[in-house]
C-alpha angles and dihedrals in degrees: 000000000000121000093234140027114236122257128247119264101271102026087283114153113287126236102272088072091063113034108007110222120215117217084189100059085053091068105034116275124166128267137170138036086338092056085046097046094049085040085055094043102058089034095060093034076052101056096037105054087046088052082049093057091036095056102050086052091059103043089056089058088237108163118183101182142351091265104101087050097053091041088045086051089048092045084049095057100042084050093049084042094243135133112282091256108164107189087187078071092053127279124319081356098177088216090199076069103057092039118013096227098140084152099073097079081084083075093061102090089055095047094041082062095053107009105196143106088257093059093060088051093052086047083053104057099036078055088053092047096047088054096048073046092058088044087048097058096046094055097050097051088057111035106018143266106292090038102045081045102059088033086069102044083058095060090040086060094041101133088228085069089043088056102038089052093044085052095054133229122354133168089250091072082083107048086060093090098031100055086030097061084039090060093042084051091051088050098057088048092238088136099178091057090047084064096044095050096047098039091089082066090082093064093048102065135347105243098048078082090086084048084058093053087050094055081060088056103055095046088048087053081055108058099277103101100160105039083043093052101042081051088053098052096045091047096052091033091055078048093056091037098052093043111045094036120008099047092044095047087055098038120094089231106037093244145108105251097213107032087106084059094084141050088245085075092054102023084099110029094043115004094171086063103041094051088046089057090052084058100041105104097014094162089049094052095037085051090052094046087045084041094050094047095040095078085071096040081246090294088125089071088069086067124087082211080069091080091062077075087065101076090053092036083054100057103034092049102052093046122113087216119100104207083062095068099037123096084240135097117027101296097100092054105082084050092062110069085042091058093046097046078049087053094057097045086053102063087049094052091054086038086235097151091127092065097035092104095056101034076051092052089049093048082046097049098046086050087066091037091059092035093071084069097043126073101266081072086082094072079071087065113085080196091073091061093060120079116267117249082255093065101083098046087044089055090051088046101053089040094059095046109082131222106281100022125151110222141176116220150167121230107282103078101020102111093041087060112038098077082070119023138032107271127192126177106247096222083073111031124088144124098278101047099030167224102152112259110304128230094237141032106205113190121179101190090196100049094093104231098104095059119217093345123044119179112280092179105059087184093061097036090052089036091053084045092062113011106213104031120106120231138187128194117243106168132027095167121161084321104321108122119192121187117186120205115240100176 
């Protein structure tokens, strides 16, 4: 079977536009209640191996970041109709001007039902199982029920989806379906619904803008130049947009917060240095691209969807900053259902559906063997299913704080504690730069933040915070401090 479908006379639109045709559908592949019943199956298995992780998690009081607090302040406000102030972020902090996720809003309802952190991290992994169910069904369409199938479990299991769910909720969850159902689109050559599938991802995060633009590329390699073309330009045009003059507009500063990150900041004014920086962590980099691509035993390069990886190679890469290159945190995950997707196109490409189940069993089977490294391996651990030594001191802390506080604290219990009180981050928080004194100082001397010498003393930390406020200790519980202002 030929790569690409031949384009019209005159550069007019090629036949996939039109009738879309299936290269699947030549061979075989499932369709049907079968196809939608695999497609349910490793979506919902999915989803709920990833809550249960989740949940212990969360019922550990592990906290990785400062991200579910800031998302479960956003989703606050959506819910409560109000502008997505995040005070975590600084007072008054505008967050559409730190990320551009207009989009979540979409989340609120379901926050507004169950508001709490917990609730983020569920959206996110029955996110994260609609979009294995959208592979799924893909796989199976082309290459048949066993091996689409295993073909999703694979992806299920794909440690960028590990990392992204053990470091809690991020905007990406959204964009799963979204640029899922886009590739499996791709796959089946049906290039309009490719665009309109992908196009949300504008309104996710800012620089899936340049994914959207590689979406257009790949249908213009397959016959579909204008449609192709018109898609690159808007992709890369609502980059440049939301950038340069949304972001900034939004942001406290006027700036784009993350334009330094990468070697474009510096590439005029220092090339030396920028070109230095691409090369800073080269092992690190060149493991993540051989990581990303290892899931498929590199299958998914024979793919033209595999250039839909470059935008998010590109800035990750060439920034000076290390979590970008690693395989943690939740960078990795919008790369996973494209190299699969890629996978799938791949063996169509080779006409290799004879061998799809077991390529499928051995994808399958390397998912589990690198799973044993990545964060899902702690199910394993009967340990996991026991409470942390944190758990009992949280309980007293968020038992002490009342309904409607105001409270400075450091990552461990923001977001317990954002669905009912005013919550700010204490590394940004003090007299001179605002809020106004809080009603509560929350230190959590184990949480890490606070290096070799957390406070041992929560008054005179609170007191240092906001010089002439009065403050009394009113917990000191397994290395949770809580200091209450009096005056």
């Amino acid at each position: 079977m030929p790569d690409t479908e031949p384009a019209l006379p005159d550069g007019g639109p090629s036949a996939d536009e039109t009738t879309s045709p299936d290269p699947g559908a030549r061979w075989g592949g499932v369709r049907g209640r079968p196809r939608l019943l695999a497609a349910a199956a490793v979506g919902v298995l999915t989803s709920a191996v990833y809550v249960l992780f989740s949940a212990r998690q969360w019922a550990r009081v592990e906290s990785p970041s400062w991200d579910l607090g800031i998302f479960t302040q956003l989703l606050r406000a959506y819910a409560e109709l109000r502008s997505p102030v995040v005070p975590i972020k600084g007072e008054g902090f505008m967050l559409l001007g730190d990320h551009f996720h207009p989009l979540l809003a979409l989340l609120a309802p379901f926050y507004a039902v169950a508001p709490s952190g917990l609730t983020l991290l569920v959206l996110q992994n029955l996110l994260i199982g609609i979009s294995a169910a959208v592979l799924t069904g893909c796989a199976v369409r082309h290459l048949g029920l066993g091996a689409g199938s295993l073909i999703g479990l694979a992806y299920g299991l794909s440690w960028g989806l590990q990392s992204a769910v053990a470091s809690q909720f991020h905007e990406i969850a959204l964009a799963l379906p979204f640029l899922t159902a886009s590739c499996a689109a791709l796959v089946r050559r049906d290039h309009r619904a490719a665009v309109l599938w992908a196009l949300p991802l504008l309104g996710i995060k800012e620089d899936l803008g340049l994914t959207v633009a590689m979406v257009g590329v790949v249908a213009a390699l397959r016959g579909s130049r204008r449609l192709g073309l018109m898609t690159v330009g808007g992709g890369v045009g609502a980059f440049v947009l939301v950038t340069q003059v949304v972001l900034p507009a939004l942001n406290p500063d006027g700036v784009w917060d993350y334009a330094d990150d990468s070697i474009v900041a510096t590439l005029l004014a220092d090339p030396g240095a920028a070109v230095g920086t691409l090369f800073t962590g080269a092992g690190a980099k060149a493991s993540l691209v051989v990581m990303v691509f290892l899931p498929t035993a590199f299958l998914a390069l024979r793919s033209p969807l595999a250039l839909i990886t470059l935008p998010t190679f590109a800035w990750r890469l060439s920034s000076d900053v290390p979590f970008h290159w690693s395989t943690d945190w939740h960078y990795s995950a919008i790369l996973m259902p494209v190299v699969l997707c890629a996978t799938v196109d791949a063996l169509l490409v080779l006409q290799w559906r004879r061998y799809a189940a077991a390529i499928g069993a051995g994808l399958l089977a390397l998912a589990v063997a690198i799973t044993t490294q990545f964060p899902l391996w702690r199910l394993t651990d009967a340990g996991y299913y026991r409470d942390s030594a944190d758990v009992a001191g949280a309980e007293q802390v968020l038992a002490a704080i009342p309904d409607g506080a105001s409270v400075a604290t450091d990552i461990t219990l923001m977001a317990y504690l954002a669905p009912r009180s005013t919550v700010y981050w204490v590394g940004n928080v003090s007299a001179a730069v605002g809020p106004d004194p809080v009603d509560y100082v929350v230190v959590h001397t184990g949480s890490g933040v606070y290096g070799q010498d957390p406070p041992q003393d929560v008054v005179a930390y609170a007191t240092a915070k906001f010089p002439g406020s009065v403050f009394t200790e009113v917990l000191d519980a397994d290395g949770f401090l809580v200091a209450e202002r009096v005056g």
